[in-house]
C-alpha positions as CSV (number, residue, x, y, z in Angstrom):
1,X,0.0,0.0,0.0
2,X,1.2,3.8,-1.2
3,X,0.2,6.8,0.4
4,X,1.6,9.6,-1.6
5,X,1.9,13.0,0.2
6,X,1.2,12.1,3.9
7,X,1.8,14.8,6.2
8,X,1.4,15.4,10.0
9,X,-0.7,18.1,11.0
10,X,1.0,18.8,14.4
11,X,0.2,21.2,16.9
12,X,0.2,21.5,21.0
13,X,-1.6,23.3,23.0
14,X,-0.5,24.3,26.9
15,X,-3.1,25.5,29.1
16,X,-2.7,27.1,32.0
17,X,-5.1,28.2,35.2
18,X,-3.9,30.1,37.3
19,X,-6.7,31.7,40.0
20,X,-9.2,30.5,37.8
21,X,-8.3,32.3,35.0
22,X,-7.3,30.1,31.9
23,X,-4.6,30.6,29.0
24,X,-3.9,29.1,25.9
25,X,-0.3,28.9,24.4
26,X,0.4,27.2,21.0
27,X,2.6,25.7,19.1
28,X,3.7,23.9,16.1
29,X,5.7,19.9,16.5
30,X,8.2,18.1,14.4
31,X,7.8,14.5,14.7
32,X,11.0,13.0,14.7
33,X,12.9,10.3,12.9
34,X,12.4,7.6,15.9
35,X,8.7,9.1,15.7
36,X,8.0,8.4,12.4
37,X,9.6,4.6,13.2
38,X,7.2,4.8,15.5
39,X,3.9,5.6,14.0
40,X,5.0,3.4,11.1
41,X,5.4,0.2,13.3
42,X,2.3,1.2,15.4
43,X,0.5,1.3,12.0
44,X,1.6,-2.1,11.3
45,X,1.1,-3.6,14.4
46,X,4.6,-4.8,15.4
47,X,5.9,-3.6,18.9
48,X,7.9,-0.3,18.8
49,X,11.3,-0.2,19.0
50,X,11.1,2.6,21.6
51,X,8.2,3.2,24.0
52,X,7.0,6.5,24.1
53,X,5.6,7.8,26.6
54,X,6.9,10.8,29.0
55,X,6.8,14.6,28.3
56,X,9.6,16.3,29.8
57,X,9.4,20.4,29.6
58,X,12.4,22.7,29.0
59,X,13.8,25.9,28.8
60,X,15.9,25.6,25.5
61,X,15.2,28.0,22.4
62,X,16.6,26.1,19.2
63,X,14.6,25.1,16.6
64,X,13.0,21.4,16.4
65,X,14.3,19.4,13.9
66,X,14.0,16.0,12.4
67,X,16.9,14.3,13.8
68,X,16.6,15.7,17.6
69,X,17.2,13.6,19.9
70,X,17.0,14.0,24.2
71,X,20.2,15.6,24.3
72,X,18.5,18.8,22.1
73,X,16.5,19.6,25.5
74,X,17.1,21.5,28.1
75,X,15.3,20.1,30.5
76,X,13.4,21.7,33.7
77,X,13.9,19.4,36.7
78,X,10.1,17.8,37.7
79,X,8.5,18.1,34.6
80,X,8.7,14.7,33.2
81,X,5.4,13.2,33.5
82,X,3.4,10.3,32.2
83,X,0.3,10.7,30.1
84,X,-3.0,11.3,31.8
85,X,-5.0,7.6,32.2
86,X,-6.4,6.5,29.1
87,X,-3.8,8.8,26.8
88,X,-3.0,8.6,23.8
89,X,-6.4,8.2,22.3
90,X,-8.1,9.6,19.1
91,X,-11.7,11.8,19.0
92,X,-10.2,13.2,22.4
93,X,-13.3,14.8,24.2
94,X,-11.7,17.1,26.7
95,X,-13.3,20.4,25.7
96,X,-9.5,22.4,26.0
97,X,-8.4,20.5,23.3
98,X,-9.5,22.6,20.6
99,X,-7.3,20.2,17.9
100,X,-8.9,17.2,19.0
101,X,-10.8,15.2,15.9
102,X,-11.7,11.4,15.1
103,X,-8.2,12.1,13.2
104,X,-6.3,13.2,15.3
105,X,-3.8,10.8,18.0
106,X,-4.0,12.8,21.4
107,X,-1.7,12.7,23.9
108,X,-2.3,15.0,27.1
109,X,0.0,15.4,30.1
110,X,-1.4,17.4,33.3
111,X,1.3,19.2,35.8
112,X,-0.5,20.1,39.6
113,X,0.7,22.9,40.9
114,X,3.1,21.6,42.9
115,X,4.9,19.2,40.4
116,X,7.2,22.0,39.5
117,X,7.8,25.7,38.9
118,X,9.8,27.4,36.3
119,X,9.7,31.2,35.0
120,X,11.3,30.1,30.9
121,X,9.2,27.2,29.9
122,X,9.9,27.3,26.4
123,X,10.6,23.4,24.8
124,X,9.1,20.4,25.5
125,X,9.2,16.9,23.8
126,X,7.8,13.2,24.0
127,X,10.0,10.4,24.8
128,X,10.7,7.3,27.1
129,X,10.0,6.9,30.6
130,X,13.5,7.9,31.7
131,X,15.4,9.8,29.2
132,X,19.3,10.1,29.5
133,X,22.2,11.5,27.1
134,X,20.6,10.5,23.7
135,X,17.3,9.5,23.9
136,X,15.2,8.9,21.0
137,X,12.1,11.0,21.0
138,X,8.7,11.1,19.6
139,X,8.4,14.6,18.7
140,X,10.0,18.2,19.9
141,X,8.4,21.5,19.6
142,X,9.4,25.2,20.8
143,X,7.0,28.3,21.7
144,X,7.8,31.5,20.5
145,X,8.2,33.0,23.8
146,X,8.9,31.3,27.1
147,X,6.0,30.8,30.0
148,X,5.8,30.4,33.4
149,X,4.3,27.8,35.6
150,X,4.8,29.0,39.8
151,X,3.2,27.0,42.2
152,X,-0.7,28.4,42.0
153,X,-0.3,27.4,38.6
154,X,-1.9,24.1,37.1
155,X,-0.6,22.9,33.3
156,X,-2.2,20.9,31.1
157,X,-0.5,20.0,27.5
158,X,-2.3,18.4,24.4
159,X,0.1,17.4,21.4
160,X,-2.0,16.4,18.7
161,X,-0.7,14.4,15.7
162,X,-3.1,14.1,12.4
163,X,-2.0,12.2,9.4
164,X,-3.6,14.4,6.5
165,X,-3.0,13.5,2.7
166,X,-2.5,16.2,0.9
C-alpha cells in the first residue's frame, strides 16, 4: 500500500489556570525520525522499538528538527510526566483540546501545581520513561516565547498528531 503525500498536521496546545483564570499557548511539533519509526510500526502492528511515553518540559530556544534527539533539550527538573490515564487516544473529548478530531492521535500530560515551577518554559518533547544523554524522542516542539508555571499554577498540555493527505 502507497500513500503519496502524507503529512502530520502537528500542533500542542498548553493550558494554563492560574486563579481560575485560563490561557492558551500554541505551538507547532516536528515528529522526529524515531517518531516516524514509531507511528509506522504502530500502523503495522509490530511492537515499537522505543516506547513512548513521558513529556519532559524545558527551557531551550533552538529550533526542532528531524533528527533531535533528548540531548536537544534542556530540561526543567520535575517536569517529566506520564500521560493522563487513558492517553494517547483519538476523537479526544476534553473540551481544552481545541485540535482534537476522530483524526487526530492525542496525547495530554497534566502538571498540579506543585509538580514544579519554572519562569522560561519554552521546549518540551515526548520520549521514554526515563530519558538520559541520547534518547530517542517522539516529537519536539518550541513556543515562541517562554511561559511560566509557579506554584498556584496548574498545566495541562495536548500534542496532537493528524495524518492528512494532501
Amino acid at each position: 500500500m502507497e500513500i503519496e503525500n502524507l503529512k502530520f498536521k502537528e500542533n500542542v496546545l498548553a493550558v494554563l489556570v492560574k486563579n481560575g483564570k485560563k490561557k492558551t499557548i500554541k505551538a507547532k511539533n516536528i515528529i522526529g525520525n524515531a517518531g516516524d519509526i514509531y507511528y509506522a510500526q504502530m500502523c503495522s502492528g509490530e511492537t515499537p522499538t522505543n516506547a513512548f511515553v513521558n513529556a519532559v518540559l524545558g527551557t531551550g530556544s533552538t529550533a526542532a528538527t528531524k533528527n533531535d534527539d533528548y540531548d536537544n533539550m534542556t530540561p526543567i527538573s520535575g517536569s517529566n510526566k506520564a500521560p493522563s490515564s487513558g492517553y494517547p487516544k483519538t476523537n479526544d473529548d476534553d473540551g481544552d483540546n481545541t485540535d482534537a478530531g476522530v483524526d487526530v492521535i492525542t496525547w495530554k500530560y497534566e502538571w498540579s501545581g506543585a509538580d514544579f515551577s519554572d519562569t522560561a518554559i519554552r521546549e518540551g518533547t515526548i520520549t521514554i520513561a526515563s530519558p538520559t544523554t541520547g534518547s530517542p524522542i517522539l516529537t519536539r516542539w518550541v513556543w515562541d516565547a517562554s511561559f511560566g508555571k509557579d506554584s498556584d499554577t496548574t498545566l495541562k498540555l495536548f500534542v496532537n498528531h493528524a495524518a492528512n493527505g494532501v
